[in-house]
C-alpha positions in Angstrom: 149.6 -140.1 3.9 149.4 -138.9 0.2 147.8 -141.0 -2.5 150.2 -140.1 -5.4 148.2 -139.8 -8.7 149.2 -140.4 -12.1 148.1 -140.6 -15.6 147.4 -143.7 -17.3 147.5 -144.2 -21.2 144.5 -146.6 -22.4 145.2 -147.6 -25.9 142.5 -149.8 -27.6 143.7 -152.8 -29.5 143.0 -152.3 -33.2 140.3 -154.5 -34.3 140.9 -157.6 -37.2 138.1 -155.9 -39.5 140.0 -153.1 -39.7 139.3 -151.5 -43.3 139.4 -148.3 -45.4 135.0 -147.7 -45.7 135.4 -144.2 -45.9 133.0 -143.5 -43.3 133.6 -140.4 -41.5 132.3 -137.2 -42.4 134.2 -134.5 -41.7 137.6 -136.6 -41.6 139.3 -136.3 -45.1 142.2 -138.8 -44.5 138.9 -141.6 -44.1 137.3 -140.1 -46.8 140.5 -140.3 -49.2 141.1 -143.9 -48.4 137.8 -145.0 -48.7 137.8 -148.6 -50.7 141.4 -149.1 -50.2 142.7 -152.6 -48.8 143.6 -152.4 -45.4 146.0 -154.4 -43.4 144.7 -155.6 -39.8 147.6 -157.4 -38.5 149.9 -154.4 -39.7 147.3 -151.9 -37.7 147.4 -153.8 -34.5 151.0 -154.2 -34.5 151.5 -150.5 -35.1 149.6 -149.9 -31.9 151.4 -152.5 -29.8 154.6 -151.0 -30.9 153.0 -147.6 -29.8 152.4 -148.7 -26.6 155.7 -150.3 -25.7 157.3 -147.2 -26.2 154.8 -144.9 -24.0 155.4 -147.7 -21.5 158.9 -147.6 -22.5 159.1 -144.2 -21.7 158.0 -145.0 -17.8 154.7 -144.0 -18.3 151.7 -146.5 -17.8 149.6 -147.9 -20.2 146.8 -150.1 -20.5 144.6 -151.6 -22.8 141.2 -152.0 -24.3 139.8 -154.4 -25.8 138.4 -154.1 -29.7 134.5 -154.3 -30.4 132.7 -157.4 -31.9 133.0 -157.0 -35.5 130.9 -157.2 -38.0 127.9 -156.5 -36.3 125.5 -158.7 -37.2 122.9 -157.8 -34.3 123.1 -154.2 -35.9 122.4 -155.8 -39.5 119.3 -157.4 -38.3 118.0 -154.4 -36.3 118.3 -152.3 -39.6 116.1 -155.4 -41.7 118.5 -158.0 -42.7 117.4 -161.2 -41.8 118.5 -165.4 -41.9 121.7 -166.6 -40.2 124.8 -164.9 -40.1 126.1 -165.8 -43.5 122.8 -164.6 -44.9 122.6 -161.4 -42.9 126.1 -160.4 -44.6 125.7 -161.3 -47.6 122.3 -159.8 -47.9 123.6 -156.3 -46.3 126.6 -156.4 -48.8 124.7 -157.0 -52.1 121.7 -154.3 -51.4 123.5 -152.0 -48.9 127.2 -152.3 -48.6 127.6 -149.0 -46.7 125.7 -150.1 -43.5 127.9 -153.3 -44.0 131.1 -151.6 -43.5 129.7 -149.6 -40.7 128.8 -152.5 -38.9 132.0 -154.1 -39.7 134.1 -150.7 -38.7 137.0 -150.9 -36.1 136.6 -147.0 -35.1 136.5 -148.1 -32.0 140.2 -148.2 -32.0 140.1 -144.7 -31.3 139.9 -144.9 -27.9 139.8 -141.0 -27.0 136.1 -141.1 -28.4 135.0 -143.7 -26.2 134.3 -141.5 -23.3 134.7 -138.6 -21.1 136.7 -139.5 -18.0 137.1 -136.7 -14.9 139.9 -137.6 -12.3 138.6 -137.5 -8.6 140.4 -134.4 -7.7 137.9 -132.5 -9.8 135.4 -133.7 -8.9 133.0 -132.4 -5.8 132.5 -136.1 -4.6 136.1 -137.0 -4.9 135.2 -140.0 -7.0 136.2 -140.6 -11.0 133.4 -139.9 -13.1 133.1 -141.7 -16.4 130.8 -141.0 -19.0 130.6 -142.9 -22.6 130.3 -141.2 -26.1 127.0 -141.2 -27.9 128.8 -140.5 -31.1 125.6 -139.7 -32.7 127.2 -138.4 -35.4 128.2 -141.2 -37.5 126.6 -144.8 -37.7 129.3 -146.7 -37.0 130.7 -145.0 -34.1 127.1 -145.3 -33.0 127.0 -148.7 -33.2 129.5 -149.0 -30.2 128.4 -146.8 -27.1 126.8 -149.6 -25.7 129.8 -151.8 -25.6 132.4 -149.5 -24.4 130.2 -148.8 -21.6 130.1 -152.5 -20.8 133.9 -152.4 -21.3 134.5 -149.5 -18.6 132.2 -151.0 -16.2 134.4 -154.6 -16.0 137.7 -152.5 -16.2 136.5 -149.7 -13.6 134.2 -152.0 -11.5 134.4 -150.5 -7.5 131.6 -148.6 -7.4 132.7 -146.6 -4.6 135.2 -145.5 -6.5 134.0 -144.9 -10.2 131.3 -143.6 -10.8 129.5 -144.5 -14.0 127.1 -142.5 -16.3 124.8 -143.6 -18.9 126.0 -142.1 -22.7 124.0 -138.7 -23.0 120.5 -139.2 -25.1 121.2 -140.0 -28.6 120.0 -136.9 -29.9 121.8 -134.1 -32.0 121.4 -131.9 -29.3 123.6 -133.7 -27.3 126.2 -135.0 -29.6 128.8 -136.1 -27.6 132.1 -137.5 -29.0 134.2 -138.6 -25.7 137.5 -136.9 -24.8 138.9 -136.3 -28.3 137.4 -132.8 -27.5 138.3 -132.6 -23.7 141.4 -131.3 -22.4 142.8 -131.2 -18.6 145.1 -128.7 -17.3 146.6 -129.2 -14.0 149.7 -128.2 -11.8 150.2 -131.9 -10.7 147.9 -134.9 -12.0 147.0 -134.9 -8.4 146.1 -131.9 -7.8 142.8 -130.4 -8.7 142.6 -128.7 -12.0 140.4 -127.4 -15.2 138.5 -129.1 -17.6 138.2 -127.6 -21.2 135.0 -129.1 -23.6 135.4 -128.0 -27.0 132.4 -128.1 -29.3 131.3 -126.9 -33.2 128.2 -125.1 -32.0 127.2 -122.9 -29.5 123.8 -122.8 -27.9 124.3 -119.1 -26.4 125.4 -118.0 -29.3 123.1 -119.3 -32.0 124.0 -116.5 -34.8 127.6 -117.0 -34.7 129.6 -118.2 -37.8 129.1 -121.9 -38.7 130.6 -124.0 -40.8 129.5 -124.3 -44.1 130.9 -128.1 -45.2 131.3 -130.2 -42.3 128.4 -130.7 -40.0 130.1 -130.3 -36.0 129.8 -133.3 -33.9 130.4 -131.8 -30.3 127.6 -129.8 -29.0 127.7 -127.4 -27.1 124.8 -128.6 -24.6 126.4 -132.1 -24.5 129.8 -130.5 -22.9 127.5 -128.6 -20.3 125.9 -131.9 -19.7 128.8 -134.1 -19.0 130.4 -131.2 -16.7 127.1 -131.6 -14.5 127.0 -134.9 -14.6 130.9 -135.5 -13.5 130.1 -133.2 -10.8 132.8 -130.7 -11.4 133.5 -127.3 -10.2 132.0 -124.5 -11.7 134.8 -122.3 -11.6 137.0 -124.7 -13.2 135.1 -125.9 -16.3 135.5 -124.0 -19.2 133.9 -124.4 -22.8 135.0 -123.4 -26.0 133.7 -123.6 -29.7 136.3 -124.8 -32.7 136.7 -122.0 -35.9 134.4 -122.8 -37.8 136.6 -122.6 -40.7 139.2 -125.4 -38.6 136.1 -127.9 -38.9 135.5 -127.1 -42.4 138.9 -128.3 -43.3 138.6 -131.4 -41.2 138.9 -130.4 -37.8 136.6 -133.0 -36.7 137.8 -133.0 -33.2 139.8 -130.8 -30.9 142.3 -133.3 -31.1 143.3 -132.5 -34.6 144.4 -128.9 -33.6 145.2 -128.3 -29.8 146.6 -130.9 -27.4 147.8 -130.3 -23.3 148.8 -132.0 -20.6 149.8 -130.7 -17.1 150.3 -126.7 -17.8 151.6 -126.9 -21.2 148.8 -126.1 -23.6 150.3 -126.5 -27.4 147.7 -125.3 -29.9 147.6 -123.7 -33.2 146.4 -119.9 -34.5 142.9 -119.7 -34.7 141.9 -123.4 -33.5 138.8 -121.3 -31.5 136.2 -119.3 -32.8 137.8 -116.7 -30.7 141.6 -117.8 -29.5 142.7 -115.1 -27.7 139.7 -114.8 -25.4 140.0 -118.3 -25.0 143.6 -118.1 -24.1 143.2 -115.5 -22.0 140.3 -117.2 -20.0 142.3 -120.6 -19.9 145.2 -118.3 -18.2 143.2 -116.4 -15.8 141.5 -119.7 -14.4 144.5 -121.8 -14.6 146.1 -119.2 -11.8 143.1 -119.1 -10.0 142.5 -123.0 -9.8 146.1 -124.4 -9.4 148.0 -121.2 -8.0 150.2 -121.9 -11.4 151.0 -120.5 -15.0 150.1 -121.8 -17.7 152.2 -122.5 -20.6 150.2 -121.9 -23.8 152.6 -122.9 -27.1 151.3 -121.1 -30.5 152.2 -122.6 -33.9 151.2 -119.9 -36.2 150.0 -120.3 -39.4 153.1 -119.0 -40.8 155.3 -121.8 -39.4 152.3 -124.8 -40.3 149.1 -123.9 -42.4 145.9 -125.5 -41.3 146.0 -128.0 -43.9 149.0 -128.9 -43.2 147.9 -129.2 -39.6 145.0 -131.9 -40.6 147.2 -134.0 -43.0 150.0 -134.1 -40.8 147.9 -134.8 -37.5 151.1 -133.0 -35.9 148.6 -131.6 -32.7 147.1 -135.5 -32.7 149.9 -135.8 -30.8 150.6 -137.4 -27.0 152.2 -134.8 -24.8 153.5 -137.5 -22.0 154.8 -136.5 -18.8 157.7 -138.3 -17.7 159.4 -139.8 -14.4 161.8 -136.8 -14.8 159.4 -134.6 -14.5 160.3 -133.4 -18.3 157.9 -134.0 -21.2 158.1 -135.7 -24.2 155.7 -136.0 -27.1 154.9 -139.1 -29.4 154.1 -138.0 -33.0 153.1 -139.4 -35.6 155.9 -140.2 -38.4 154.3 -138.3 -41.2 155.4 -135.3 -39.1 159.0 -136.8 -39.3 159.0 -136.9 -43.2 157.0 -133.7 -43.8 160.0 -130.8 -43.6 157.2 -127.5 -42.0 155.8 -130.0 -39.6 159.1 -131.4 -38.3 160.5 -127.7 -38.0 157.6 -126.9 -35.7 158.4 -129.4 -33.9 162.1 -128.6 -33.4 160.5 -124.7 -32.5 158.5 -126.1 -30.0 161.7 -128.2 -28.5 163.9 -125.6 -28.7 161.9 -123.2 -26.9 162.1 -122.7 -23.4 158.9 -124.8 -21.7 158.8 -128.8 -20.3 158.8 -130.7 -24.0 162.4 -131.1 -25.0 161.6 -135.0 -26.7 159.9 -136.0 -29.2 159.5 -139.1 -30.5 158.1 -140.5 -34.0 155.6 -143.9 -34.3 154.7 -145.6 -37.2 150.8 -145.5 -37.1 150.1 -145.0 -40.8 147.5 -147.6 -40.8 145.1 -145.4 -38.1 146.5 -142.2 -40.0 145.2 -143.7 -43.4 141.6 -143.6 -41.5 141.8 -140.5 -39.6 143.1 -141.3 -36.3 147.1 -140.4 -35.3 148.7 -141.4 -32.1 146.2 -139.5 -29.7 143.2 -140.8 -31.0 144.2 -144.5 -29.9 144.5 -143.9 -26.4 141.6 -142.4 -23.7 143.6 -140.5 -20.6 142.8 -141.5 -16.8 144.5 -139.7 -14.0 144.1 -142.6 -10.7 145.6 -142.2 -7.6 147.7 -145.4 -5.9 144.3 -146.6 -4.4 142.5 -146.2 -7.4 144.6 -148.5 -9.7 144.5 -151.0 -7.2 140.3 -150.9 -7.7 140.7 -151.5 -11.2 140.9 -155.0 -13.1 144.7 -155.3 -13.4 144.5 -157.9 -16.6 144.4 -154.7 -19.0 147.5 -152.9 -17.5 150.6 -153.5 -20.2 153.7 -155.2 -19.1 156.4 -156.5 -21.4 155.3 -160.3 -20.6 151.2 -159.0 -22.3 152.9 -157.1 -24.8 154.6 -160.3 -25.9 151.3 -162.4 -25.7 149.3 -159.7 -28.0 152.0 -160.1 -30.2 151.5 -163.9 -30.4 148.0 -163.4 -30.2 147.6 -160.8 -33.5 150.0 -163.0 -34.9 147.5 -165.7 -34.7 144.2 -164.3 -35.2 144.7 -161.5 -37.6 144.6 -161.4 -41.6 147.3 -159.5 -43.5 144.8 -157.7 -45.7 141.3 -156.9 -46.1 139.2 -155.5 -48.8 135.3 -154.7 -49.0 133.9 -157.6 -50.3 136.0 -159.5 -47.4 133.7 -158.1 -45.1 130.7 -160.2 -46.2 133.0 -163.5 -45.5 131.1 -165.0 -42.7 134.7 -166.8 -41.8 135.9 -163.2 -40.9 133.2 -162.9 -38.2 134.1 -167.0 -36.9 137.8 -165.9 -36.7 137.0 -162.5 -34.8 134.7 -164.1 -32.9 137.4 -166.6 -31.7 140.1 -164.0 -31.5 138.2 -162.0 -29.0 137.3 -164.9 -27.0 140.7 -165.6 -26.6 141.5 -161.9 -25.7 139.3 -161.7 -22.8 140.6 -165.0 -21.3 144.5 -163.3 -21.8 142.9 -159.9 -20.0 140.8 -162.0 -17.5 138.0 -159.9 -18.6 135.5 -162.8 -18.4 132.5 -162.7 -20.9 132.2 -159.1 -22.0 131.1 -159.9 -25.5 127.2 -160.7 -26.5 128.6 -163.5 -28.6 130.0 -165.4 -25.3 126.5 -165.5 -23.6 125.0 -167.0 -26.5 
């Protein structure tokens, strides 16, 4: 008997500090709103909505818990001492940069948390998962540790996932999850190739770099992951970003190039060299999965790379639905912005699987960086495999309608900087969260509930 396999959509819920710290380098939609008053509740409603419609759409979703937020344990490991009332308000008066990272929700963005390769890539036939260092940036730093713990409860048969420690915390091996990972099959099923993209090159050291934005993906990080997930060879390919795409805040692949299945929709020059790339994606696409690929160019004539980054139009989910059509979920900004919705009406109208596409309101994530497929990690499972992971986390209209009562509850309307150092905000995230798990029947996940 066949064990069908199919993709499922883990959005993380957006976390109640969620705030405008202007943290990440490299991203210039964080960077513009740095200091700006957020709005939690509004965030994690956004993402709800988000996910009712993939799931809407007959495609299964999931969820992930937020982090812990603010750190405190990270506050006292960096010298900030006392209780917790002290150790905030201590860390906001004489350093309230490492407050806000330690208060950050980036773990929303779920497609940094890890790197996740499906079992028919893999030569064991198991699903290999690895978390992100994220060694680029403090406060994505600050939460390797507790996605891992995360996976581990969600994906805990260990004959059938297989779990990796995050790679060493080192430049060298900057890793920042599958934000720069892309999986081309014939069939979810069906064995296929895995494309790491990275900033720098290790074979080839003298090539052009980019001169304002350091890269976060290395190149020896990609080749690490590959080896540890056990894939095939001949179907792992790796490719290094323009340099000039990171420079104007390409921070991820993500933010230029998006596939799913054999559809491959990317812009001109997203890699240091695109038509090799192309070329090589084709060739080993035939030879893998005895298919075509479908590779979509939007050329800088019809959306310029700015426009790209503001717009987050490739940031996009590319869905595959029960009628074996596609459909992709876009951020509204592409809706309002008149270049980026004509693209989108090209790629449509042109003759390939995508003929939907469908706009969210996500403005909160957008105003920090992250559009619609930065919330959500990808995992292809077979029948068997779903049925070996915790169910609590899959969505289904009757959680969707407790996490509504639940941010309802827990969350604030608005938030500000100096709102961070309110020890009350860490008693009421402390309390949502505890209530979370119990609705996920996740158990004590949380360093706070062992205490």
């Amino acid at each position: 008997m066949t064990d069908p396999a199919t993709e499922i959509n883990f959005d993380s819920i957006v976390g109640p500090t969620h705030h405008y710290g202007g943290l990440g380098a490299g991203n210039l939609a964080s960077q513009r709103h740095g200091g700006n008053i957020s709005h939690p509740k509004r965030a994690a409603l956004e993402g709800l909505a988000k996910m009712k419609l993939v799931a809407d759409l007959g495609v299964h979703q999931a969820v992930l818990p937020p982090h812990p937020r603010p750190d405190v344990d990270a506050l006292r490991r960096l010298g900030f001492h006392g209780d917790d009332a002290n150790v905030l308000a201590t860390a906001h008066r004489h350093a309230p940069n490492l407050l806000a990272a330690a208060a950050s929700a980036s773990a929303m963005w779920a497609a940094n948390s890890a790197t996740v390769s499906p079992s028919p890539d893999t030569t064991d036939r198991r699903v290999h998962i690895t978390p992100a260092n994220l060694t680029s940036q403090l406060h994505r730093a600050l939460e390797t540790q507790t996605t891992a713990k995360i996976l581990r409860a969600i994906f805990h048969d260990q004959n059938t996932f297989i779990h990796h420690a995050p790679l060493p915390a080192t430049r060298q091996f900057g890793d920042e999850g599958a934000a720069n990972h892309t999986r081309l099959c014939a069939a979810h099923g069906s064995p296929g190739i895995e494309l790491f993209a990275c900033g720098s090159d290790d074979d080839s050291p003298h090539a052009p770099a980019p001169q304002r934005f350091t890269p976060r993906q290395t190149h020896a990080a990609s080749q690490a992951v590959a080896r540890l997930h056990a894939l095939r060879s001949t179907a792992t390919l790796t490719a290094r970003v323009h340099p000039n795409a990171i420079d104007a805040g390409v921070f991820h692949l993500d933010v230029i190039a998006v596939g799913n299945l054999n559809v491959f929709l990317y812009r001109e020059r997203a890699f240091a060299d695109t038509s090799s790339t192309i070329d090589q994606l084709r060739r080993t696409f035939a030879a893998c999965c005895d298919d075509d690929l479908i590779p979509i160019e939007i050329t800088s004539g019809q959306l310029t790379l700015d426009e790209a980054v503001s717009t987050y139009l490739f940031n996009s989910q590319l869905l595959s639905l029960p009628s074996g059509r596609m459909a992709m979920v876009v951020a509204d900004d592409c809706e309002q912005h008149p270049r980026a919705r004509a693209a989108l009406e090209h790629i449509v109208a042109s003759h390939n699987p995508i003929d939907d596409v469908h706009f969210v309101n996500v403005r909160q994530s957008m105003r920090n960086g992250g559009g619609p497929a930065c919330l959500r990690l990808r995992v292809v499972l077979t029948e068997s495999q779903r049925a070996a992971m915790h169910p609590g986390i899959l969505f289904t209209n009757g959680l969707y309608e407790q996490l509504l009562t639940w941010v309802n509850k827990h969350y604030r309307d608005q938030l500000g900087p100096d709102d961070l150092a309110d020890p009350r905000l860490l008693v009421e995230c402390r309390a949502a969260l505890d209530e979370l798990t119990q609705l996920l029947q996740l158990g004590s996940i949380y360093r706070f509930q062992l205490a």
